[in-house]
C-alpha positions in Angstrom: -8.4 54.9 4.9 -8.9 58.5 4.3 -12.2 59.5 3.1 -12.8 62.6 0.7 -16.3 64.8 0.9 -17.8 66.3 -1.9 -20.5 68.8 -1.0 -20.9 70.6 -4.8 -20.9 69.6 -8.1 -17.3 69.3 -8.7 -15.8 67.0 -11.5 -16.1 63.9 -10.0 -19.7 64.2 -9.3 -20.2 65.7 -12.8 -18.4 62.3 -14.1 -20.1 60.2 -12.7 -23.7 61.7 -13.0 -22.5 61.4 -17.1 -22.1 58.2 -16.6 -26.0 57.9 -15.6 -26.9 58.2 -19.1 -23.5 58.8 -21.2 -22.6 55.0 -22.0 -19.2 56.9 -24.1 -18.6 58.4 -20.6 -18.4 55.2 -19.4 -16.3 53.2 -21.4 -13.8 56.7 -21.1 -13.4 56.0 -17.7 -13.8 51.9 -17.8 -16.2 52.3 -14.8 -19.6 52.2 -14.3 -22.5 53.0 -11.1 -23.1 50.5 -9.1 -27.0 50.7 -7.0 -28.7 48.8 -4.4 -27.9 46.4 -1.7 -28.2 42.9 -3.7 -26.5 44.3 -6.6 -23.5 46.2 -4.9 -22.8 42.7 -2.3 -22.7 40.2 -5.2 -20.0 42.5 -6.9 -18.2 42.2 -3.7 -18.8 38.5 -3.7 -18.2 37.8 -7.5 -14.5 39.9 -6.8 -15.4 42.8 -9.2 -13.3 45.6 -8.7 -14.7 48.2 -7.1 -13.3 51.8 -7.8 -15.2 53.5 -5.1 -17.8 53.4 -3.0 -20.1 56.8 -2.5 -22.0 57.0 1.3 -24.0 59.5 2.5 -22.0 62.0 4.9 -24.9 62.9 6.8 -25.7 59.5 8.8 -23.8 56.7 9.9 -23.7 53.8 7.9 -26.2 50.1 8.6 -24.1 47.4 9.3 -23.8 46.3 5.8 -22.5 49.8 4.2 -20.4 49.8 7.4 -18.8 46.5 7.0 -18.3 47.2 3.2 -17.0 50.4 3.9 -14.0 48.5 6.5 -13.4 45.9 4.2 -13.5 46.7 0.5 -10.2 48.2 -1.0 -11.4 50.9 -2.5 -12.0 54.7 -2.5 -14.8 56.2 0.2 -15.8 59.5 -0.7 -18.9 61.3 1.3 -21.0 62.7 -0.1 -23.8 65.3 -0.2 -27.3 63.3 0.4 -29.0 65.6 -2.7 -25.9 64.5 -4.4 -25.9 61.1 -3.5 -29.7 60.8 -4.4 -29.0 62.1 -7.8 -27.0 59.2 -8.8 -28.8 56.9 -7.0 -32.0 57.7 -8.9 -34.4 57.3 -6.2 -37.4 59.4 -5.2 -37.2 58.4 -1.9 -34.1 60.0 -0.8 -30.5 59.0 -0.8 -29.6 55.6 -1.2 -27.1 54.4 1.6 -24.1 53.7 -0.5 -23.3 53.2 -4.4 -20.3 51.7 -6.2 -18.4 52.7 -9.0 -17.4 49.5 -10.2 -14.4 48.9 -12.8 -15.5 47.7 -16.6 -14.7 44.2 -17.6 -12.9 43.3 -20.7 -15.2 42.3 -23.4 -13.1 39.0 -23.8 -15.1 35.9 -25.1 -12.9 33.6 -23.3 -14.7 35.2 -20.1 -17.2 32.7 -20.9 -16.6 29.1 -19.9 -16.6 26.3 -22.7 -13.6 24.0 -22.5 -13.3 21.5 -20.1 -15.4 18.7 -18.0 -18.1 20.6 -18.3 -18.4 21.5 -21.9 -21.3 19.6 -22.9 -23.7 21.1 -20.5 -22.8 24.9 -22.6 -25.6 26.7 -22.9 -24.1 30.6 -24.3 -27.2 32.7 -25.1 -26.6 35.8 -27.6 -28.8 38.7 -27.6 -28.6 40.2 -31.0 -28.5 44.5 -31.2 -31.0 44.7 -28.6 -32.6 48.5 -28.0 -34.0 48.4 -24.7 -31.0 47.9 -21.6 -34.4 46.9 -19.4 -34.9 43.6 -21.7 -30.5 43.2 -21.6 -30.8 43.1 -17.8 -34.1 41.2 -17.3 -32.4 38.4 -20.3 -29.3 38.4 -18.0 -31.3 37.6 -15.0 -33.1 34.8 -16.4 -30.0 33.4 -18.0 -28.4 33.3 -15.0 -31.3 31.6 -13.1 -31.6 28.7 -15.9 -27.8 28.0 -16.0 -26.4 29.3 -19.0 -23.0 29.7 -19.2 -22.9 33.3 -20.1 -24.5 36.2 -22.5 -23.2 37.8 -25.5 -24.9 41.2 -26.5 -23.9 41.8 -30.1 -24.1 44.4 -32.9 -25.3 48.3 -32.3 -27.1 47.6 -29.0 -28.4 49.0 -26.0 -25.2 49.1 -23.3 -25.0 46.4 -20.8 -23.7 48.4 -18.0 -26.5 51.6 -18.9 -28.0 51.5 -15.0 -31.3 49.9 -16.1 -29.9 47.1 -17.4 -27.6 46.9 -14.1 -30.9 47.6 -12.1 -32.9 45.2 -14.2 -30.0 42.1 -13.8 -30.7 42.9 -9.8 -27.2 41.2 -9.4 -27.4 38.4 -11.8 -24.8 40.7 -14.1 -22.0 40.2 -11.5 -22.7 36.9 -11.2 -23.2 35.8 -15.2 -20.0 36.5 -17.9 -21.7 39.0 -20.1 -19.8 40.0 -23.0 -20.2 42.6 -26.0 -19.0 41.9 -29.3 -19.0 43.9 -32.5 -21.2 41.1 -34.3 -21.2 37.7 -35.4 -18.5 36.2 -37.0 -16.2 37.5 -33.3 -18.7 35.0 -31.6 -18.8 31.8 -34.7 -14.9 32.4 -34.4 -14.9 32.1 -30.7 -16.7 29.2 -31.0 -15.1 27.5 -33.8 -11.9 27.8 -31.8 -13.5 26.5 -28.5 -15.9 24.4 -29.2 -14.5 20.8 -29.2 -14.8 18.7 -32.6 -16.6 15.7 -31.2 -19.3 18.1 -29.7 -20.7 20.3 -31.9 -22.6 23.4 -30.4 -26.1 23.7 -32.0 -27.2 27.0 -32.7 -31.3 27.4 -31.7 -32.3 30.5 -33.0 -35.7 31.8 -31.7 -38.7 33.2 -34.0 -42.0 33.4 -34.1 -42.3 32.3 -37.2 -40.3 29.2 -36.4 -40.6 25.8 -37.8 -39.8 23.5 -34.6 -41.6 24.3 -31.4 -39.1 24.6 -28.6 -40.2 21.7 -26.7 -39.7 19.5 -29.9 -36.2 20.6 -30.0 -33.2 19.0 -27.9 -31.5 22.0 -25.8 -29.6 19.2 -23.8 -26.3 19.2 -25.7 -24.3 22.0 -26.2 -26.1 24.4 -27.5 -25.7 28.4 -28.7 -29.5 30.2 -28.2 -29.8 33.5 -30.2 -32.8 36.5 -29.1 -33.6 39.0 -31.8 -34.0 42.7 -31.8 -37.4 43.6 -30.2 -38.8 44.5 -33.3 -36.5 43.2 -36.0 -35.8 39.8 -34.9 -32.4 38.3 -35.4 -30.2 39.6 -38.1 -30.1 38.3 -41.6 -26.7 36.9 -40.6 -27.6 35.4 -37.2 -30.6 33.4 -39.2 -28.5 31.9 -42.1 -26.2 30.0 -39.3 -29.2 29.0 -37.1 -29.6 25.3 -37.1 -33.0 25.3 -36.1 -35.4 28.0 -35.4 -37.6 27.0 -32.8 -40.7 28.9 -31.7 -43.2 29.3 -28.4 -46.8 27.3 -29.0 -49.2 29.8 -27.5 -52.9 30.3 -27.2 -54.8 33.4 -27.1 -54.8 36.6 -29.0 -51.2 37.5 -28.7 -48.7 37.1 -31.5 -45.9 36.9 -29.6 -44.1 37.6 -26.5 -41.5 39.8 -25.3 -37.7 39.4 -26.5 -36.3 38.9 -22.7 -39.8 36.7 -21.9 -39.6 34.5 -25.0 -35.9 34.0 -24.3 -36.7 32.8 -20.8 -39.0 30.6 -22.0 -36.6 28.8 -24.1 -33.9 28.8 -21.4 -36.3 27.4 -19.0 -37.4 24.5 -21.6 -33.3 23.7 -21.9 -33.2 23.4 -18.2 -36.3 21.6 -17.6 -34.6 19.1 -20.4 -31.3 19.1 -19.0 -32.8 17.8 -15.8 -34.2 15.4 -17.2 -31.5 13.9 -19.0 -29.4 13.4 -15.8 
């Protein structure tokens, strides 16, 4: 496969360097930057599609670039190492090799509910979230407890902003995570899905919430919604909460992070779902 060189900051470079911190950029060219070695192999793995893939043109590639520069379909372009460090974001120099990795639809159906295993569902909504850090840490712990997949929703922090890529440190190619306008898309999805003789409960979590989480069975099917950081969930989001379960805690602080309070709860529904077996 032919491989191009960029040595200047020409306008593919200048693209993707927008897409760095330009999430409009992004969904423009339905692609996003892909870095680091865990993150880039499980996109392989999980069969995203991967646009191109941006080496260094002064070394040879390790093994692993080398193997995923023979085998993955896509473009090779070499580049620059100053270049290459810029969009890799590292103070330590280049990074050996970065993806540009194609944007998935934001399709709810991504998510998996019907079938044999629809009473183990466990969908986790993270409502207008402001910090891509707490999307991609939520994503990683949602993926570690079993849920079935994460909708972002509302005017929110973008999934696919690199922090939150970094922050998932895989887990996002490995977890359906979809963005929806808000929540009646998701209660439609749901209604639609869902089947009748197994309800999906939905567990909102709060600080201020009436049923500690440990009090609460997570081991049907259940829909688990995460506030804002600072607002909490959205009038909507609370009126079609079930129940709003909270954290017992000691000590002087009020509460705990959005993406540390959700894995909290995510890690009570799996310790439950164990048990249940």
């Amino acid at each position: 496969m032919a491989v191009r060189r960029i040595t200047t900051r020409n306008a593919a470079f200048q693209q993707w360097q927008a897409q760095l911190t330009n999430r409009t950029k992004r969904q423009r060219a339905g692609e996003f930057l892909v870095q680091g070695v865990r993150p880039i192999s499980l996109a392989v793995e999980r069969g995203w599609r991967v646009r191109t893939l941006l080496h260094d043109a002064d070394r040879p590639p390790t093994g692993w670039a080398g193997r995923l520069l023979a085998e993955v379909p896509a473009e090779r372009v070499a580049m620059a190492p100053e270049l290459l460090a810029e969009l890799g974001e590292k103070d330590e120099g280049p990074p050996e090799l970065i993806a540009v990795a194609e944007l998935p639809p934001d399709d709810l159906s991504r998510i998996p509910f019907a079938g044999p295993d629809a009473g183990s569902f466990l969908g986790v909504v993270f409502d207008r979230p402001t910090s891509p850090g707490n999307i991609g840490s939520l994503i990683r712990s949602a993926d570690a407890f079993g849920a079935s997949g994460l909708v972002v929703t509302g005017h929110a922090a973008d999934v696919y902003d690199p922090k939150s890529v970094r922050a998932s440190t895989g887990s996002l190619f490995a977890l359906p995570v979809v963005r929806a306008p808000g929540h009646r898309e998701v209660l439609d999805w749901l209604a639609g899905t869902a089947p009748k003789d197994r309800p999906v409960t939905v567990v909102g979590t709060d600080e201020s919430g009436t049923v500690p989480v440990d009090d609460c069975d997570l081991t049907g099917p259940v829909l688990m919604l995460v506030g804002n950081e600072t607002r909490g969930l959205s009038a909507a989001w609370r009126d079609r909460c079930d129940v709003l379960v909270s954290i017992p805690m000691t000590g002087s602080a009020s509460s705990l992070n959005a993406a540390n309070a959700a894995s909290v709860v995510l890690y009570e529904a799996a310790r439950q779902r164990r048990a249940a077996r």
